[in-house]
C-alpha positions in Angstrom: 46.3 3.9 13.9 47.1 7.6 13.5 45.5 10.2 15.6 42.3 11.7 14.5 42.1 15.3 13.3 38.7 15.4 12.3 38.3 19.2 12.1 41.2 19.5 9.4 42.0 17.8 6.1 45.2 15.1 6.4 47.4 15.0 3.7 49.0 11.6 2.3 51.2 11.1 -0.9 48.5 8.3 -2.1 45.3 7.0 -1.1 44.0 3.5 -2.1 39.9 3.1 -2.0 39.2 -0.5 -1.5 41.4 -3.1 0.1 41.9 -5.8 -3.1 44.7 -7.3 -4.3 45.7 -4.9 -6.6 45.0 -1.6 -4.5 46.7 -2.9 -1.4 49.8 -4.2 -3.2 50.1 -0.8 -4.2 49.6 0.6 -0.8 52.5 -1.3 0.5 54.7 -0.7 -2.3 54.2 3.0 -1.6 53.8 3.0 2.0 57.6 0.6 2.2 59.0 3.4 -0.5 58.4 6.0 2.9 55.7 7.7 1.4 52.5 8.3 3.2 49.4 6.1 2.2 45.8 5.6 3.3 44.5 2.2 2.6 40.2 2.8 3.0 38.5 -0.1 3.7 34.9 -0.8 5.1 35.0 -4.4 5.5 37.2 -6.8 4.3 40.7 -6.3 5.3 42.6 -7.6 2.0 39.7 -7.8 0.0 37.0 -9.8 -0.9 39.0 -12.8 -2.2 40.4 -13.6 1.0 36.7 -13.1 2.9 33.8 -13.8 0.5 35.3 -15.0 -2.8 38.0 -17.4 -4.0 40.0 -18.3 -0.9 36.5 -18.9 1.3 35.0 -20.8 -1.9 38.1 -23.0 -3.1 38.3 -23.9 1.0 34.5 -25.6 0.4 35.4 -26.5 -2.9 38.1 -28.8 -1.1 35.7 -29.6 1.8 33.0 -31.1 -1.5 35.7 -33.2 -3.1 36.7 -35.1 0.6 33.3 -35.8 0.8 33.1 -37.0 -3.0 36.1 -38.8 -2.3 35.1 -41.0 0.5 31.4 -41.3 -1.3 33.6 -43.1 -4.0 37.0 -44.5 -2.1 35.5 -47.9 -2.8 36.1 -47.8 -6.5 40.3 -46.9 -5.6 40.3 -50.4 -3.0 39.3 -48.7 0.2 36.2 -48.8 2.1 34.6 -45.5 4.0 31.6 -45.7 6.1 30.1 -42.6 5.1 29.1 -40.1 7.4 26.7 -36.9 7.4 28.4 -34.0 6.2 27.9 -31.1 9.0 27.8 -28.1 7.5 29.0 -25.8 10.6 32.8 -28.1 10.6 32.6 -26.9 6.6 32.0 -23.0 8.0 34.5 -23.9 10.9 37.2 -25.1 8.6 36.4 -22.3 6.0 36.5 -19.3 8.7 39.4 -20.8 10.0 41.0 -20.1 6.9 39.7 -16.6 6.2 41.2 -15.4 9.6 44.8 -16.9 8.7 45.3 -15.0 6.0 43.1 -11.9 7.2 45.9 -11.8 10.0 48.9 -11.8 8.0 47.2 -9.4 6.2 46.6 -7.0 8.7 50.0 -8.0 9.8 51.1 -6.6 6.8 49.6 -3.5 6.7 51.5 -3.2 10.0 54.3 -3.7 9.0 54.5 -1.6 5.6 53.4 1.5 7.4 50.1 2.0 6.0 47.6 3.9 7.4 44.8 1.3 7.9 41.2 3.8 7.8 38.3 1.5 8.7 35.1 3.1 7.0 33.4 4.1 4.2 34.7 6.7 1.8 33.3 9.0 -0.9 34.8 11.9 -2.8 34.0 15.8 -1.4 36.3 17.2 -4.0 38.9 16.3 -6.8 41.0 13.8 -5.0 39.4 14.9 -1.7 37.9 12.4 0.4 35.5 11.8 3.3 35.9 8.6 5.5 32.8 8.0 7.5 34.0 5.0 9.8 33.7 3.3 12.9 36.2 6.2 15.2 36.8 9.5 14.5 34.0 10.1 11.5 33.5 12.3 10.1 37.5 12.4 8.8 39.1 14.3 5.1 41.7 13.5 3.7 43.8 14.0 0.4 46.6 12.9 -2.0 47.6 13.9 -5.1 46.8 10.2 -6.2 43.6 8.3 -5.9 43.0 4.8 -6.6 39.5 3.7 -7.0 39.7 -0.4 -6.1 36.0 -0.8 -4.7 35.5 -4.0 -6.4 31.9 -5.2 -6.9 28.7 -7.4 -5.3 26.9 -9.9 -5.9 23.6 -8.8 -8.2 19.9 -9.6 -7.4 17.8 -9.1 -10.4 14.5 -7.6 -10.7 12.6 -10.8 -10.3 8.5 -10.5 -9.2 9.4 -12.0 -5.9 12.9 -12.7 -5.5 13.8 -10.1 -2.7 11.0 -10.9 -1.0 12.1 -14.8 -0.5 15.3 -13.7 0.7 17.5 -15.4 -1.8 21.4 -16.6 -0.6 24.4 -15.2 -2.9 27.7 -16.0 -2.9 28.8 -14.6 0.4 25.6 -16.1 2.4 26.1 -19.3 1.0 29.1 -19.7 2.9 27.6 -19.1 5.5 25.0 -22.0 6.1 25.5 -23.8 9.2 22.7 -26.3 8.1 22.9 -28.5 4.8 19.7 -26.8 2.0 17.4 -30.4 1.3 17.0 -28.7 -2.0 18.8 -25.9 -3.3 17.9 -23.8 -6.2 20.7 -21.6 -7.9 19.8 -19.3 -10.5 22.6 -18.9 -13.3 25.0 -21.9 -14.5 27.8 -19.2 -14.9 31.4 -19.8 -12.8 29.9 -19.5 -9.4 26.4 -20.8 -9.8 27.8 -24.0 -10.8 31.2 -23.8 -8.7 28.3 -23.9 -5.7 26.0 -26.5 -7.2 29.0 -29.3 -7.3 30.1 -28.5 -4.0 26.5 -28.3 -2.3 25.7 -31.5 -4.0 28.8 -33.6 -3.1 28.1 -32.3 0.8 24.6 -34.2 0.2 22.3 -31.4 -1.3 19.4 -32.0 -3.8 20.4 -29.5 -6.4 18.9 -27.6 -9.4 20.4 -25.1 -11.3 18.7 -22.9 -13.5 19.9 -20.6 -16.5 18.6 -18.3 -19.1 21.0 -19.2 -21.8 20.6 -22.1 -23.8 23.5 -23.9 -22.4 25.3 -23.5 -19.5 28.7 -21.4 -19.4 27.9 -20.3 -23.0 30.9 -18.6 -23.2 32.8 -21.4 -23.2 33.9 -23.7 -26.2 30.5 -26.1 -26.8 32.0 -29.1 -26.4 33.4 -27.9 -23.1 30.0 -26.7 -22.2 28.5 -30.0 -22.6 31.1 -32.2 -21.2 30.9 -30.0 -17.9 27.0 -30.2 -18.1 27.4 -34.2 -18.7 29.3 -34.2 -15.6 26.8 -32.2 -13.3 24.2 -34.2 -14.2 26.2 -37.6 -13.7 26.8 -36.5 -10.0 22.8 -35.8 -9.7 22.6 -31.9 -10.4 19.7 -31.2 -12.1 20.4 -28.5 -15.1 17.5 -26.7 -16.5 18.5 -23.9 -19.7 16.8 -22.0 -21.8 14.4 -20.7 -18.4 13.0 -17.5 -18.5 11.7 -16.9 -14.7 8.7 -15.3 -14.1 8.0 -15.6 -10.6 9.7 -16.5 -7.2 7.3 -17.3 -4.3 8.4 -18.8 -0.6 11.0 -17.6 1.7 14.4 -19.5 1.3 15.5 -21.4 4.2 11.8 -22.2 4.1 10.1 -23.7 1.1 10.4 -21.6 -2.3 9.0 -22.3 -5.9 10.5 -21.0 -8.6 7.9 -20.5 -12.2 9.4 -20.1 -15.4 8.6 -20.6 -19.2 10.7 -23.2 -21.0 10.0 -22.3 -24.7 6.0 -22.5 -25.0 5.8 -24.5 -21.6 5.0 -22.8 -17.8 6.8 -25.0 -15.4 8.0 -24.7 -11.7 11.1 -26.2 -9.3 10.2 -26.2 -5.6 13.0 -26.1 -3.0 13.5 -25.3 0.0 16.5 -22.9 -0.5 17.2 -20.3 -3.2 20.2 -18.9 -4.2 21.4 -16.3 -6.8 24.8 -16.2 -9.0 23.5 -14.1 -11.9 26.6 -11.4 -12.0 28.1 -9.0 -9.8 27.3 -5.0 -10.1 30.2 -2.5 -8.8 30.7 -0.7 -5.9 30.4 3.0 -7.3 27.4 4.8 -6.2 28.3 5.9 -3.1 31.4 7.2 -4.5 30.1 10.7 -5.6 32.4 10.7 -8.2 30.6 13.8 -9.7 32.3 15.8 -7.2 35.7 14.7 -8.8 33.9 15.4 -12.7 34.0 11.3 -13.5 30.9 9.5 -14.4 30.3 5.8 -14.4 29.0 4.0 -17.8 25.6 2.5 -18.1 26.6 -0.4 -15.9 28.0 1.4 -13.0 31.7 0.9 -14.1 34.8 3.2 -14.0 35.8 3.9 -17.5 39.9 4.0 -17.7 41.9 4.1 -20.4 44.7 1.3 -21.7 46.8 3.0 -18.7 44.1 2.4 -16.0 43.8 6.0 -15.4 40.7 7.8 -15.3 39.9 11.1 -17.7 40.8 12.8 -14.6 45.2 13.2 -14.2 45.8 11.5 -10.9 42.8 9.1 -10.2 43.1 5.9 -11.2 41.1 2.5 -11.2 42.1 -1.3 -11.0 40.3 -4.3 -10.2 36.5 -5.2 -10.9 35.1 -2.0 -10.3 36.9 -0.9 -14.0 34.0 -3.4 -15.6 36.7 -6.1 -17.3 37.4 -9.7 -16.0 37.0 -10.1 -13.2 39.8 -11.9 -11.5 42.1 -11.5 -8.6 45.1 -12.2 -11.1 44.6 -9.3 -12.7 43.7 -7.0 -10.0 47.5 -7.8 -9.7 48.5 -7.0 -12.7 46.5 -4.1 -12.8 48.8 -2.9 -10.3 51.9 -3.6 -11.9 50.3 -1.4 -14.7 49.7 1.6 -12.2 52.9 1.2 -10.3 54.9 1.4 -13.3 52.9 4.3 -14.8 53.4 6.0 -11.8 57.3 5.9 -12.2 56.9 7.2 -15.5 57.7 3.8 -17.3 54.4 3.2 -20.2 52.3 -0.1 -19.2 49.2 -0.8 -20.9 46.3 -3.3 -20.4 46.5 -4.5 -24.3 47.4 -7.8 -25.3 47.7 -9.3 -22.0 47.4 -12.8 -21.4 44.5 -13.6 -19.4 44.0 -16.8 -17.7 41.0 -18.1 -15.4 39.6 -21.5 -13.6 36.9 -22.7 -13.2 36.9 -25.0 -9.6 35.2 -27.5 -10.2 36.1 -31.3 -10.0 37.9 -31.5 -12.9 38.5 -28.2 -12.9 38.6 -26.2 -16.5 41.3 -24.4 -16.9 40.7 -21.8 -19.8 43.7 -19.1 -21.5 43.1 -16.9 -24.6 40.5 -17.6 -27.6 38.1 -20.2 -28.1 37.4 -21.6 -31.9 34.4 -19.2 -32.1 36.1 -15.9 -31.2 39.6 -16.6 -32.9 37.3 -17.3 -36.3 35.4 -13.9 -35.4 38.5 -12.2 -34.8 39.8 -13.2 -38.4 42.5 -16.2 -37.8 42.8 -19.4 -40.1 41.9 -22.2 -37.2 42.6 -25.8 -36.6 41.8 -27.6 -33.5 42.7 -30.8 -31.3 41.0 -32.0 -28.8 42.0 -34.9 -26.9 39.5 -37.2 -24.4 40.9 -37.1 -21.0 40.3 -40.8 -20.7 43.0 -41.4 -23.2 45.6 -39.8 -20.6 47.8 -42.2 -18.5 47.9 -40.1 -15.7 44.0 -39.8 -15.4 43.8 -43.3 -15.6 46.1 -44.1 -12.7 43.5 -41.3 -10.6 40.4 -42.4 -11.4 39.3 -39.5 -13.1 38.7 -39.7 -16.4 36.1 -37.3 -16.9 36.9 -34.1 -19.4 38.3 -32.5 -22.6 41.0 -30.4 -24.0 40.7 -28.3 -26.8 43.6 -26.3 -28.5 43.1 -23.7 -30.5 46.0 -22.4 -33.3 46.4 -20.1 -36.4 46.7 -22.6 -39.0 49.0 -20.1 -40.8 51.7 -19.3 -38.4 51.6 -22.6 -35.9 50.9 -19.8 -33.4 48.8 -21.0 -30.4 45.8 -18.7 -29.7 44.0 -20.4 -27.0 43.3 -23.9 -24.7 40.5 -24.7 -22.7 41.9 -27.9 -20.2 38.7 -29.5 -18.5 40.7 -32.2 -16.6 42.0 -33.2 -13.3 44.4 -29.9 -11.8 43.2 -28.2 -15.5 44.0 -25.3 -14.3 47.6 -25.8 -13.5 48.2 -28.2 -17.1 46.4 -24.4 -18.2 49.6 -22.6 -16.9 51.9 -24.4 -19.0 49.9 -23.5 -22.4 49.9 -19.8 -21.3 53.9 -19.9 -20.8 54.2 -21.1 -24.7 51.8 -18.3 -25.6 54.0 -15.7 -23.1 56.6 -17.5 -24.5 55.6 -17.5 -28.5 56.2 -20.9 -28.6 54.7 -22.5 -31.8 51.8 -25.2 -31.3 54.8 -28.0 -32.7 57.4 -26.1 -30.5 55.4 -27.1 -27.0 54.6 -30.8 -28.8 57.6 -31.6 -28.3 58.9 -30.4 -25.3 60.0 -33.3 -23.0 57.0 -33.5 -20.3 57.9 -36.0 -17.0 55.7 -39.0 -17.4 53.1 -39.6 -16.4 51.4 -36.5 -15.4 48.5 -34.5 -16.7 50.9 -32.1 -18.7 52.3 -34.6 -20.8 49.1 -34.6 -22.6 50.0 -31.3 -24.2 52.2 -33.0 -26.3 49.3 -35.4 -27.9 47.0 -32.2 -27.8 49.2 -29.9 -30.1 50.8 -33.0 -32.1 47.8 -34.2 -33.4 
């Protein structure tokens, strides 16, 4: 760690708010160049993936599927005695990992040369900051570039009662070190029911609750139901269309949760609660006025197709910019910085964006659906193809799960592919290298695909 001059502003080529994947890549890219760089960071050293989000969470998501495994290893020839799940080996195994790679890391850091500043940091003046830490606070320092990477936090709506019952989120969850009887989640997006699998297949009662008339209604509908059909085959109970009104109980405790259902008052009693209904960014502490920026009505960082802020030299990437909000592209946010930096244009339109959702199958999802390719003024056709028609799912067991592909029926031009099937989102990646690629919906039919694995089914899914 440097040594503290509190009493005296430090100067450093770039400073990096925020320790995720994008912002710290940066860091070190600098910071190996030999230029000096301040990497800011209040609690998660590399970011909130590695502590709190997908590395912690795909860790239980594996954890859920061993136990689903042996719950069902009679049906492949084997027998299991099944045992209790205990939820504090689920933590162990899961902190275990979270250390690994906070280590290397840290390591890292170390090893780049960057300057490390544990603590909290807000702006005192354009591009001038204040780091209120753990040692040497209060400490200024500045650099003729800023990076904003602050990320966000899980939101807890204004519900009559819900802060008083103490609900879990997505970083408590983790945390249990006793299995819920009954867990509640309210919101059936990515994470409410990524959590509602995995608690259920550890041995949870589960209900998951949602606003919208489906669940993920963002995703193609007969995605939407197939993944609903497969919650509620493993014992989840999904209730849509709920409007909540009321949260009594303490969770942990016994909680009940009253909400209208159309024309009907009904209530779900549990003795945990938990809430996955968004994430709101880490920007009010900021004092960004002091720098003349202003967040939107949501609390984001506008930037423009450059990722730079209206003000020359303070930039943005990540989750705290309002878009997608992925890890991925945090990264290639900053490839998009770094090259702008070095004077060579990089823009954030017409990327390629892909996500997964990890659930067992997991969907793996990559450009338009039907709905929004129709909206956005293409000619469509689809295919979809039943999972249980591919060899390779057969020989697994798992049969569950759809693909649908979506192409211009003009220029054979693929424009999207949602893959809910067994490693879905790896079969994903292929699709988004023929999009990357330009390759024509007949083009990736019939490319030769090693037999039997789940990839091959690409060729029956853009054939048909």
């Amino acid at each position: 760690m440097p040594t503290c001059q509190i009493n005296s502003t430090e100067t450093y080529d770039l400073i990096v708010l925020g320790g995720g994947k994008g912002g710290k890549t940066l860091a070190m890219e600098w910071a190996k160049a030999g230029r000096r760089v301040a990497l800011v960071e209040h609690a998660y050293i590399g970011g909130s993936c590695i502590h709190v989000a997908c590395i912690p969470t795909k860790t239980m998501v594996q954890s859920a599927k061993v136990a689903h495994l042996a719950s069902t290893s009679d049906f492949h020839g084997i027998h299991v005695t099944p045992q209790p799940t205990s939820m504090s080996a689920v933590r162990s195994r899961k902190r275990s990992v979270v250390e690994l790679l906070t280590r290397r890391n840290r390591d890292a850091f170390q090893h780049a040369g960057v300057d490390l500043l544990y603590g909290t940091g807000k702006f005192i003046g354009p591009k001038t900051i204040q780091v209120d830490g753990f040692e040497c606070s209060p400490r200024t320092i500045h650099a003729p570039v800023v990076v904003i990477n602050t990320g966000t936090r899980p939101s807890i709506p204004t519900i009559p009662g819900l802060h008083l019952a103490r609900p879990l989120d997505s970083t408590s969850l983790q945390e249990l070190d006793q299995l819920p009887g009954h867990l509640v989640i309210l919101g059936a997006g990515y994470i409410g029911c990524e959590f509602a699998q995995v608690f259920r297949r550890l041995g949870s009662q589960v209900t998951l609750i949602d606003r919208n008339p489906t669940i993920l209604p963002r995703e193609e509908p007969e995605i939407s139901q197939a993944i609903s059909r497969l919650l509620i085959e493993e014992g989840i109970e999904i209730i849509t269309g709920a409007a909540v009104d009321k949260i009594t109980g303490t969770s942990g405790d016994a909680i009940s949760v009253d909400f209208r259902q159309g024309s009907q008052k009904l209530s779900v009693r549990g003795s945990h609660l938990a809430v996955a209904m968004g994430r709101i960014p880490n920007t009010e502490g900021l004092n960004l006025e002091s720098t003349g920026l202003s967040v939107d009505d949501r609390g984001f960082l506008p930037v423009d197709e450059r990722l730079e802020s209206r003000v020359p030299g303070i930039w943005a990437m990540g989750d705290v910019t309002g878009g997608l909000q992925f890890t991925h592209l945090s990264l290639d946010d900053y490839r998009i910085v770094s090259s702008n930096l070095r004077g060579q244009l990089r823009t954030t339109t017409s990327r390629i964006v892909p996500y997964t959702l990890f659930i067992d199958p997991e969907l793996g999802r990559v450009g338009m659906t039907e709905r929004e390719a129709v909206q956005k003024g293409h000619s469509v056709k689809t295919s979809t193809l039943s999972v249980d028609k591919i060899p390779r799912a057969i020989t697994m067991g798992q049969t569950n799960g759809l693909m649908k592909a979506v192409v211009d029926a003009d220029t054979d031009q693929i424009l999207g592919c949602s893959i809910l099937a067994p490693q879905g989102g790896e079969v994903m990646a292929v699709v988004q290298t023929a999009m990357q690629g330009q390759l024509t919906a007949k083009q990736l039919s019939q490319i030769i695909f090693s037999h039997p694995t789940m990839s091959e089914a690409l060729g029956d899914l853009f054939g048909s």
